[in-house]
VOGU-3710 file (C-alpha; in Angstrom, 3 decimals, decimal comma):
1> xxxxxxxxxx> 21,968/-50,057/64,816  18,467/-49,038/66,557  15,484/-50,961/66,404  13,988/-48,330/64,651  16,857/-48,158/61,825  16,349/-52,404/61,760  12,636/-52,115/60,771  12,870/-49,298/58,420  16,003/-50,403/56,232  13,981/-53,089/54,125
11> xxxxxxxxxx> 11,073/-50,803/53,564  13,519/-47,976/52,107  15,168/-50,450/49,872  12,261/-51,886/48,890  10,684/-48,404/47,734  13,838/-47,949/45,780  13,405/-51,584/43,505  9,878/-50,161/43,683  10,661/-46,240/41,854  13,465/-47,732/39,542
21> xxxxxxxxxx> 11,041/-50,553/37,942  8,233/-47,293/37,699  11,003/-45,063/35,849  12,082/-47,924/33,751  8,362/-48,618/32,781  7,788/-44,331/31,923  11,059/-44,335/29,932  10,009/-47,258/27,754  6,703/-45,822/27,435  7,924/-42,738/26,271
31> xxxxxxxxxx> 9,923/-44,074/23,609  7,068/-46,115/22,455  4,711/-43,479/22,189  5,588/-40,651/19,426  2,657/-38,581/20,372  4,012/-37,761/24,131  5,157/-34,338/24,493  8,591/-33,698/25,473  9,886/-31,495/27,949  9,819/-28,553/27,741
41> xxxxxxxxxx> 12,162/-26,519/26,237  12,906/-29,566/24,188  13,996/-29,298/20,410  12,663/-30,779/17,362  9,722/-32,253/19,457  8,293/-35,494/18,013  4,484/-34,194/18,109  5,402/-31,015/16,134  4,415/-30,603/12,177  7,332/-29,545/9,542
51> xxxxxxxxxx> 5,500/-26,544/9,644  5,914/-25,562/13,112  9,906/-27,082/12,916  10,186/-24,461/10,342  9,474/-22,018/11,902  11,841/-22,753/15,086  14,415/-22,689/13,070  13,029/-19,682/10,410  13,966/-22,774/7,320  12,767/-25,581/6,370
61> xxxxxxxxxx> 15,888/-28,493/6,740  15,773/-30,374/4,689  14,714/-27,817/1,909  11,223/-27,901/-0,058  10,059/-26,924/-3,236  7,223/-24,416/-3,685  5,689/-22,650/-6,613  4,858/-19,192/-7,095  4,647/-16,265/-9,610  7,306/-13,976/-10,531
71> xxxxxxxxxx> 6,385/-10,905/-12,311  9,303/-9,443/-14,664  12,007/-9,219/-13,375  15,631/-7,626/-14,045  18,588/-9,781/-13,813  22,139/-8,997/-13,759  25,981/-10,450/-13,447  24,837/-13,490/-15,684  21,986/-14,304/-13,589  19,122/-15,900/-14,660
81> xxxxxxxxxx> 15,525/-16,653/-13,540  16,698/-19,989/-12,911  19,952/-19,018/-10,918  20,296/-15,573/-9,489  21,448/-14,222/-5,691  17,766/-13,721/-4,664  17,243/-17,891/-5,331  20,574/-18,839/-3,737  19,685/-16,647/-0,692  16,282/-18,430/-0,567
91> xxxxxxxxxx> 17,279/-22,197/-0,467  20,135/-20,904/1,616  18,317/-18,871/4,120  14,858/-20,673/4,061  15,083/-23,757/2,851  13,091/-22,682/0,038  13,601/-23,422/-3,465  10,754/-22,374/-6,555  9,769/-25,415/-8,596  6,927/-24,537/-11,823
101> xxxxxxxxxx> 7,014/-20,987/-10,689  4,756/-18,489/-13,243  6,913/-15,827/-14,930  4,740/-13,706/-16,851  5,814/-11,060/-19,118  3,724/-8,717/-17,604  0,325/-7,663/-15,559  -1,680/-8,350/-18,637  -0,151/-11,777/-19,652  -0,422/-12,796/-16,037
111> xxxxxxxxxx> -4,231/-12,057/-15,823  -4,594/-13,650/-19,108  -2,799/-16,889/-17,994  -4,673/-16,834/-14,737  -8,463/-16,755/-16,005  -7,209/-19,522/-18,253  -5,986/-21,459/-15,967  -8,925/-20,822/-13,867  -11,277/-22,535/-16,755  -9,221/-24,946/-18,287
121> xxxxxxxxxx> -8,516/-26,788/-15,041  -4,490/-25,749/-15,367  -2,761/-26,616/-12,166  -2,242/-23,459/-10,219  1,129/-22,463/-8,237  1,057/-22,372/-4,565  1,057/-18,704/-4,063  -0,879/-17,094/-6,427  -0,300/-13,044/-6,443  -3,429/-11,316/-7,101
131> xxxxxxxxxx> -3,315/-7,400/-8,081  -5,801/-4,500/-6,799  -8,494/-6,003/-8,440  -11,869/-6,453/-6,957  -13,674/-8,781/-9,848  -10,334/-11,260/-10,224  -10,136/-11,376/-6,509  -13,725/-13,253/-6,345  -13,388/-14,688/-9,423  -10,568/-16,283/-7,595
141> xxxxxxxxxx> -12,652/-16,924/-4,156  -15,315/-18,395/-6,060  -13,363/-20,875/-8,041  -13,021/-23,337/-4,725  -9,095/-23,421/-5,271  -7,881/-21,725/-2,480  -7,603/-21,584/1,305  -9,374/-19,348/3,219  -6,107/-17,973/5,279  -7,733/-17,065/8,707
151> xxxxxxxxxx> -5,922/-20,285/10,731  -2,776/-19,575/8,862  -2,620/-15,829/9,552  -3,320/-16,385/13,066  -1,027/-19,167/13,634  2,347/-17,956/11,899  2,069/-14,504/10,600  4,831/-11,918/12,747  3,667/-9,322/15,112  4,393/-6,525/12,751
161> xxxxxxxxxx> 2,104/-8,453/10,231  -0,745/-8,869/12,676  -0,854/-5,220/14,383  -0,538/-3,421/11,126  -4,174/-5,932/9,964  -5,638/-5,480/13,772  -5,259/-1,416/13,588  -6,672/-1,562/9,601  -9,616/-4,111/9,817  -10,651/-2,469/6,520
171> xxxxxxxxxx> -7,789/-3,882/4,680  -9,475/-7,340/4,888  -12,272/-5,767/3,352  -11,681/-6,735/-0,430  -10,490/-9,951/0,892  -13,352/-11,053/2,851  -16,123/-13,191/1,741  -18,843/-15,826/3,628  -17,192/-14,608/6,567  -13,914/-15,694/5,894
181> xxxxxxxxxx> -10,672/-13,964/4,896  -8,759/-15,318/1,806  -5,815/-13,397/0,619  -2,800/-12,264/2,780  -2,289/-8,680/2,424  1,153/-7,498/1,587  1,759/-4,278/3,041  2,628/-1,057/1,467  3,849/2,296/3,111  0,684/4,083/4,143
191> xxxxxxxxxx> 0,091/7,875/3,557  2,474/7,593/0,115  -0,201/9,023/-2,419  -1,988/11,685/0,053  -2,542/15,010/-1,453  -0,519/18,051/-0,639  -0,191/20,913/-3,005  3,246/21,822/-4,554  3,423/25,442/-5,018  6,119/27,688/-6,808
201> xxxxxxxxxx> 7,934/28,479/-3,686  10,282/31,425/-5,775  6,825/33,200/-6,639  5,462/32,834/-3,499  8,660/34,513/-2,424  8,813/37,457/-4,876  5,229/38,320/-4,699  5,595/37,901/-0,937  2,280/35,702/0,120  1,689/33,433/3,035
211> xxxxxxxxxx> 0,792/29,964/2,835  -2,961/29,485/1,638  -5,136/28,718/4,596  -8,458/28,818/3,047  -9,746/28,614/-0,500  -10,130/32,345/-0,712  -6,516/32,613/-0,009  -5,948/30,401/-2,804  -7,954/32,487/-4,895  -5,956/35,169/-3,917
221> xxxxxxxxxx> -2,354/33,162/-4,855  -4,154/31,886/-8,115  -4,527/35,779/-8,945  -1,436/37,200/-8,323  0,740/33,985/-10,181  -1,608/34,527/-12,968  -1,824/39,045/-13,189  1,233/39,731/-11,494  3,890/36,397/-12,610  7,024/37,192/-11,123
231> xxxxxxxxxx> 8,496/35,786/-13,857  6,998/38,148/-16,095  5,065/35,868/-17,876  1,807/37,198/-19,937  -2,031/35,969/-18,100  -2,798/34,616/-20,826  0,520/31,799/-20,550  -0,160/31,338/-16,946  -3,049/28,784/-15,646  -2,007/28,965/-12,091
241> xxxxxxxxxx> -3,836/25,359/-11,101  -2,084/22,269/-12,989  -5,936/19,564/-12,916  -6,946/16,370/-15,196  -10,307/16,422/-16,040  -10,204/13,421/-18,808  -11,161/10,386/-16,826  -11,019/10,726/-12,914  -11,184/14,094/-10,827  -9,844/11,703/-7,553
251> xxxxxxxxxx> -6,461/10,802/-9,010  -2,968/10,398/-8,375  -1,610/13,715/-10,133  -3,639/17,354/-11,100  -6,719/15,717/-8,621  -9,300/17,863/-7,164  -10,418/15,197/-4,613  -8,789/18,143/-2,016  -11,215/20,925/-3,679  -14,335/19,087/-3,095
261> xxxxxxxxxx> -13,384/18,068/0,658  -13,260/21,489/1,493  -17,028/21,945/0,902  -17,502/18,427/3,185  -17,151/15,367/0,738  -14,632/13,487/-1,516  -15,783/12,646/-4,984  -15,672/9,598/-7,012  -15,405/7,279/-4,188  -17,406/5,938/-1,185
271> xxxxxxxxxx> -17,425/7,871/2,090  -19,176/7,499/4,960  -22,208/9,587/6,216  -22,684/11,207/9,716  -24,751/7,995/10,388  -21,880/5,652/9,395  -23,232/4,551/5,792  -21,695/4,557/2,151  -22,537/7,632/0,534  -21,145/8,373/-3,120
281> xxxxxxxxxx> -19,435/10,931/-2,467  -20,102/13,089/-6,050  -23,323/13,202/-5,410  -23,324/14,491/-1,964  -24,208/18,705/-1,519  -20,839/19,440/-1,368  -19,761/18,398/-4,757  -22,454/21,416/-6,392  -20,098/23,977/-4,569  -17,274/22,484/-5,704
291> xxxxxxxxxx> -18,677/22,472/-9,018  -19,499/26,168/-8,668  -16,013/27,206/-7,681  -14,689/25,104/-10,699  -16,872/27,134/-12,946  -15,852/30,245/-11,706  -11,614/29,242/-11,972  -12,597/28,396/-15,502  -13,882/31,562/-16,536  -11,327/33,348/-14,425
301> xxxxxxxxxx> -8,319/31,479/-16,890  -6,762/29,575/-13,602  -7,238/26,315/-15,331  -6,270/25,608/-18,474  -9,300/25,032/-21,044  -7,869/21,674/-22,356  -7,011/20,017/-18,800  -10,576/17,812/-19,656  -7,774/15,994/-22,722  -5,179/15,770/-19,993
311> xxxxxxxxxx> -4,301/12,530/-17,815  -2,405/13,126/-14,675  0,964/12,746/-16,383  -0,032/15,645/-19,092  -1,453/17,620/-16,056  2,264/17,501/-14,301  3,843/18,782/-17,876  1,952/22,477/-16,746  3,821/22,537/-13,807  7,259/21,557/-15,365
321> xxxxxxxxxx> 7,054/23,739/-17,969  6,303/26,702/-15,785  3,275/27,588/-17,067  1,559/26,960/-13,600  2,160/27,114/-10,122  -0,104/24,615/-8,090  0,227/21,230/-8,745  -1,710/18,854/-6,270  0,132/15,669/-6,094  1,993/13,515/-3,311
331> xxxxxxxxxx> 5,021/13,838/-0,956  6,869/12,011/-3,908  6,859/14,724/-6,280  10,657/16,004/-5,903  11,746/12,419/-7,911  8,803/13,060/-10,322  8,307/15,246/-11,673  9,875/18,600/-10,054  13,201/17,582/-11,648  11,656/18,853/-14,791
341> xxxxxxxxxx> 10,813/22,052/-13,718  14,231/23,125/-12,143  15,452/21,838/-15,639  12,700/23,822/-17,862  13,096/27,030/-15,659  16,025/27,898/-13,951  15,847/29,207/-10,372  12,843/27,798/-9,647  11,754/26,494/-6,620  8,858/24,241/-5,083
351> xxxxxxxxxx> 7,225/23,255/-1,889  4,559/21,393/-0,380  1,700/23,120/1,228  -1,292/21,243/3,068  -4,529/21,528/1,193  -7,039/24,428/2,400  -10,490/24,688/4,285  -13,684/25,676/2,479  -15,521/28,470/3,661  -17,527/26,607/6,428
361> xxxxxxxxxx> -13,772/25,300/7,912  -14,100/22,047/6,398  -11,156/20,201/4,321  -10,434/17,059/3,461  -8,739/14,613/1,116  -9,072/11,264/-0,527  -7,311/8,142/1,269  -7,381/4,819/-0,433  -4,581/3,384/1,009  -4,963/1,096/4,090
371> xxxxxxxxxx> -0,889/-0,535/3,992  -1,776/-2,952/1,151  -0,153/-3,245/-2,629  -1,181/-6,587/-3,702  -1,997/-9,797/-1,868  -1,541/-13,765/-2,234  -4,101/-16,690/-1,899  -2,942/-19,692/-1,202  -3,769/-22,958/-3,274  -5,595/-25,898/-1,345
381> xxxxxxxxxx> -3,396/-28,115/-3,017  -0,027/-26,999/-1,621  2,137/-29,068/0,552  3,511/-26,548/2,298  0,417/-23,273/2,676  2,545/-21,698/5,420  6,112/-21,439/3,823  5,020/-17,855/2,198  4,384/-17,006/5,346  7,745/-17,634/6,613
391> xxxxxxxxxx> 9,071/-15,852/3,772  7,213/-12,756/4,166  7,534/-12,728/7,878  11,889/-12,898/7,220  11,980/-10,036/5,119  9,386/-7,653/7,696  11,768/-9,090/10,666  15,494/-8,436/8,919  14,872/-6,285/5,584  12,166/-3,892/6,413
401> xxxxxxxxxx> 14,078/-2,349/8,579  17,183/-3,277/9,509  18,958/-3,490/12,570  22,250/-2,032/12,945  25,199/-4,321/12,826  22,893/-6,652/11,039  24,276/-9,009/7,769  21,056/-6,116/6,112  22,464/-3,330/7,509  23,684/-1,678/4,017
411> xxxxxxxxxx> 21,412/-3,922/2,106  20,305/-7,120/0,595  23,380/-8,468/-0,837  27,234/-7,142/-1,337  28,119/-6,284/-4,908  24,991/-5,883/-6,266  22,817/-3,014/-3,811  25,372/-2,329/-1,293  29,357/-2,728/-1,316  32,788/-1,711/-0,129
421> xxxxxxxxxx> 34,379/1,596/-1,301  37,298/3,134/-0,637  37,237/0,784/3,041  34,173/1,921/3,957  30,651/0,316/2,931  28,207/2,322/0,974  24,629/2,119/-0,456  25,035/5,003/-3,095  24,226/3,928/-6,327  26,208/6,025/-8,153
431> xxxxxxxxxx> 29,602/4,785/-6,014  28,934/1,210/-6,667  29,718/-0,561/-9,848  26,628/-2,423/-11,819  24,642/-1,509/-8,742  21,899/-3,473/-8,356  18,546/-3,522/-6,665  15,856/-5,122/-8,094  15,779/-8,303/-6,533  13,023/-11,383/-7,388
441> xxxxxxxxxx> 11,461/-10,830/-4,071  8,328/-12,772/-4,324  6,196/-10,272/-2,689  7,968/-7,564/-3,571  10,425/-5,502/-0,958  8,870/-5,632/2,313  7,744/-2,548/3,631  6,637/-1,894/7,139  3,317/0,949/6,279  4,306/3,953/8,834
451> xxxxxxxxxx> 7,962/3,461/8,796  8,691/5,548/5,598  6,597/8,887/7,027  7,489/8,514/10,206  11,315/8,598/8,840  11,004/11,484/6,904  8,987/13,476/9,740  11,923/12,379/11,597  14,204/13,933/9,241  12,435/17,196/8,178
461> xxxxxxxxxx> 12,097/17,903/12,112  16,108/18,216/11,792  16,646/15,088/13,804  19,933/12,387/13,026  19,510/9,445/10,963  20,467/6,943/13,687  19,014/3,514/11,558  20,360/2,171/8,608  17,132/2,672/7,336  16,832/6,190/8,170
471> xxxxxxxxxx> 20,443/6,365/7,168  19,044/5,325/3,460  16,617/7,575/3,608  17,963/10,713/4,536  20,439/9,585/1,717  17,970/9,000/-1,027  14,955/10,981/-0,455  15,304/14,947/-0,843  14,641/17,162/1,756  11,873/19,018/-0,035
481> xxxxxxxxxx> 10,326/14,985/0,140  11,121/15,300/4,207  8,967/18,604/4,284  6,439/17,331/2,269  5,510/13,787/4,323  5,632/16,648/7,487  2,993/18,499/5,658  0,461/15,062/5,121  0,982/13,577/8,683  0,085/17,559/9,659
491> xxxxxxxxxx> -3,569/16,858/7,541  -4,042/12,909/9,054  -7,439/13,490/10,093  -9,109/15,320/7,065  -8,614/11,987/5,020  -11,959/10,282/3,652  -11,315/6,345/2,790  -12,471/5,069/0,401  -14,660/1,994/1,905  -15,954/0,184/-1,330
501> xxxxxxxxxx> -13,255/-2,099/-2,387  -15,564/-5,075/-3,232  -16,532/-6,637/-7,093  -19,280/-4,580/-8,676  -22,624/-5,035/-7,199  -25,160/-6,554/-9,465  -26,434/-3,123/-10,313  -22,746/-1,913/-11,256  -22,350/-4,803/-13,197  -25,550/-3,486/-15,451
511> xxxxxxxxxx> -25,407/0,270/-14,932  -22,503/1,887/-13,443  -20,432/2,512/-17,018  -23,573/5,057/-17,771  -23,764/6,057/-14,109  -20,265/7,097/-14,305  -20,327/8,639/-17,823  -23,318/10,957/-16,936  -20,899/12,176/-14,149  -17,954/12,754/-16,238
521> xxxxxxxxxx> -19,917/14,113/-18,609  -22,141/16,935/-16,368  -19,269/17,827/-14,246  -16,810/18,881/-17,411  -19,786/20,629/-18,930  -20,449/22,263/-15,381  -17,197/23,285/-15,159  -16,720/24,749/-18,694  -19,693/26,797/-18,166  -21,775/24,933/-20,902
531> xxxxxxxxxx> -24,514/23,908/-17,877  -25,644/26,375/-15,161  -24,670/24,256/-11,914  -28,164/24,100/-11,129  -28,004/21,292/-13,485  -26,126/19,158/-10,611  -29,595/18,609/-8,917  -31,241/17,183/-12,209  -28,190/14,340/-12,533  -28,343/13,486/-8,719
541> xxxxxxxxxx> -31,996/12,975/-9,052  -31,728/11,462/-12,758  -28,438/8,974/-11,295  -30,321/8,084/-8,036  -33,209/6,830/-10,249  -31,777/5,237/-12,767  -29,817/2,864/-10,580  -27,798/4,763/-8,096  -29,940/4,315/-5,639  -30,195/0,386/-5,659
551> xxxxxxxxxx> -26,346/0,355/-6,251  -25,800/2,568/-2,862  -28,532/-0,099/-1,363  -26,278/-3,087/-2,335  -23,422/-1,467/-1,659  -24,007/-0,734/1,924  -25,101/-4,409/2,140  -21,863/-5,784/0,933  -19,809/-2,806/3,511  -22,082/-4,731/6,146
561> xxxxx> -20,900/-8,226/5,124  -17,729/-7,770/5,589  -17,318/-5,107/8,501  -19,349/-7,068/10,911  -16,973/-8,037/13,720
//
């Protein structure tokens, strides 16, 4: 051995007594201290909360108990609100299982129960689901029983979840209060309840007319359906455009909000101005020419002289009976209510049309949906504030839209919305035995907003259903649907939101019921020729004054509040 190797050995050993003790020492260390972080890539870490172990695995294990409302509900097989294939696939699945969950009998009970709750001091469940409604939403803010949901959101909420809220920041707007955000949004399709208008595609046809590009080429189509009906009917039995006048103009059915965006603003709601304000939108200009063209439609018999009786329901009944052929509605109208008309008058036909331009090439539409149905706040007394969150973010990740292959591919659970027939799985309803669908879903089905138009676009451009969820659509929706959603994603930039979604103002509180009576009130006698429509100046002047004004002031204030970034 070298002199070198003799001098060196003891100091190598030594090192290695040295590093064993130091390893030793870190090891017991370690196990003494809980709050060291493991490795990474370690499981079930010791510093991690139940929340965040949750949602590694997507359940909580073992299983907790949360509390929740459930509106009414269908049940089926036996099943109960206590036992029923939604509840086993929770606990199953999740880890989740309802404890003093809410079942109201319906939206008006549940209100009812809530505001009591609210001033009796009731315990409150977890999740509390709060409807499209502005005063009970801070009613409920105000109370001091909930979180503020910013952290939560943040922290667990799913990509598709967060990008939908980051490219619509004015969803949070209803939600928003002292700069904080306090309900989580549950997200609806978007671009469902645009306007198109449904025309009589078989008169169209016979009397041989193009699609109506203006308002004067409405005119024009409102004419010849009315003094030359193909299907011989007499003018007088012919009111070519299906409206409700009774309560709201902007509406879901027979709504005009289409009319007055061609002459530059959308009434009944809150638009803003060229300088990015809140204007009301009836009492901009444009709403006196729309008035005027009203007036003139009246007197020319193109709208029937009791549509200012008729809701939007009653408006539709026009159409099915025959006795019109416009009827501005949504891309849903082939499941409701154009069934009726092919059943009231055989061999007709219908199709969806986008909405024309005025005569200075303007157009546009009302849009008052930003991807949200209802929403949830979140008690400050739950155990658990994030396990709706890993609910919700399940059934956007496997339900929404489901991946081929997937236990979701045909639906939510064998023998009840999906089964096997004949060897071969199926969807169709009217295949499957006691088919099933309407599941307890706490939030409701989980929708992801632009799938459902971008599907049907899909479909009416004559491309294959590759996705199960496609698949279901092509299956379910009708093809004059498919054409229809092609005709409102065509018209995506004439929409006009609708950017007050706050309580009343203070001024509302006090004044709007007259504010908005006046309007009903001059427009219908506008309309039906009892005013001159000079007499739109004197109730812009006399609703400015006598409170319009301040309510646009606080209005603006509040649109501030919550849209500062």
């Amino acid at each position: 051995m070298s002199r070198m190797m003799k001098i060196w050995l003891p100091l190598i050993v030594l090192m290695l007594i040295v590093s064993a003790c130091s390893k030793a020492n870190d090891e017991g260390n370690k196990a003494a201290s809980p709050n060291t972080e493991s490795p990474a890539g370690a499981s079930d870490s010791p510093t991690k909360s139940e929340a965040d172990l949750a949602f590694d695995k997507g359940k909580y294990d073992p299983p907790i108990e949360i509390s929740t409302v459930i509106m009414p509900r269908e049940y089926t097989k036996g099943e109960t609100k206590e036992n029923n294939v939604h509840d086993r696939w929770m606990l199953e699945t999740l880890g989740l299982k309802h404890k003093n969950t809410w079942y109201p009998a319906g939206a008006d009970q549940y209100k009812q129960q809530l505001q009591l709750a609210l001033t009796s001091g009731e315990k409150l469940p977890d999740f509390v689901m709060v409807p499209t409604d502005s005063v009970l939403t801070n009613q409920l803010i105000d109370s001091g029983n909930f979180l503020p949901i910013d952290e939560l959101f943040e922290k667990y909420a799913n990509q598709t979840w967060k990008d939908h809220a980051a490219q619509n920041p004015e969803l949070w707007y209803p939600f928003t209060k002292d700069g904080k955000k306090w309900n989580l949004p549950i997200m609806e399709y978007t671009d469902n309840d645009d306007t198109v208008l449904w025309l009589r595609e078989d008169w169209m046809t016979k009397l041989k007319l193009e699609a109506p590009k203006t308002v004067a080429d409405l005119e024009n189509i409102m004419d010849k359906f009315k003094n030359q009906n193909p299907d011989g009917l007499a003018p007088k039995d012919v009111y070519p455009l299906a409206i409700s006048l009774k309560s709201n103009t902007n509406t879901w059915m027979g709504s005009l909000d289409w009319l007055f965006g061609a002459y530059g603003s959308v009434q009944e709601q809150w638009n803003k101005d060229a300088n990015g304000n809140l204007e009301y939108g009836s009492v901009n200009p444009g709403a006196k020419q729309a008035l005027t063209k009203l007036q003139e439609w009246m007197e020319k018999g193109y709208i029937h002289p009791d549509s200012a009786l008729w809701d939007e329901g009653k408006s539709a009944e026009l159409w099915t009976k025959g006795s019109a052929g416009i009827l501005p509605g949504a891309n849903w109208v082939p499941d409701w209510p154009a069934p009726d008309l092919l059943k009231n008058v055989p061999g007709s036909q219908y199709k969806a049309y986008p909405v024309p331009a005025g005569p200075d090439g303007l157009s546009g539409t009302k849009w008052q949906n930003s991807g949200v149905n209802s929403s949830f706040m979140i008690n400050k007394d739950a155990k658990h504030p994030e396990a709706l969150i890993l609910y919700y973010n399940y059934l956007l990740d496997n339900l929404a839209n489901p991946a081929a292959g997937s236990k979701y591919e045909y639906g939510f659970a064998q023998g009840y919305d999906w089964d096997m027939v004949d060897g071969a799985p199926t969807s169709d309803k009217d295949k499957i035995k006691d088919f099933f669908d309407k599941f307890p879903y706490i939030t409701g089905p989980a929708r992801i907003p632009n799938l459902y138009m971008t599907t049907l676009v899909k479909l009416a451009n004559g491309e294959k259903a590759v996705t199960p969820y496609e698949k279901q659509q092509a299956q379910f929706r009708k093809p004059e649907n498919w054409y229809a959603a092609k005709v409102v994603m065509s018209q995506i930039d004439i929409r006009k939101q609708n950017y007050f979604t706050g309580a009343a103002t203070p001024t509302m509180i006090e004044k709007w019921n007259l504010l908005r009576q006046s309007e009903l009130e001059t427009f219908n006698k506008i309309i039906y020729g009892k005013l001159p429509v000079d007499t739109f100046d004197e109730f812009v002047a006399s609703w400015k004054k006598n409170g319009g004004e301040q309510v646009t002031k606080e209005v603006n204030e509040w649109f501030q509040s919550v849209s500062q970034k």
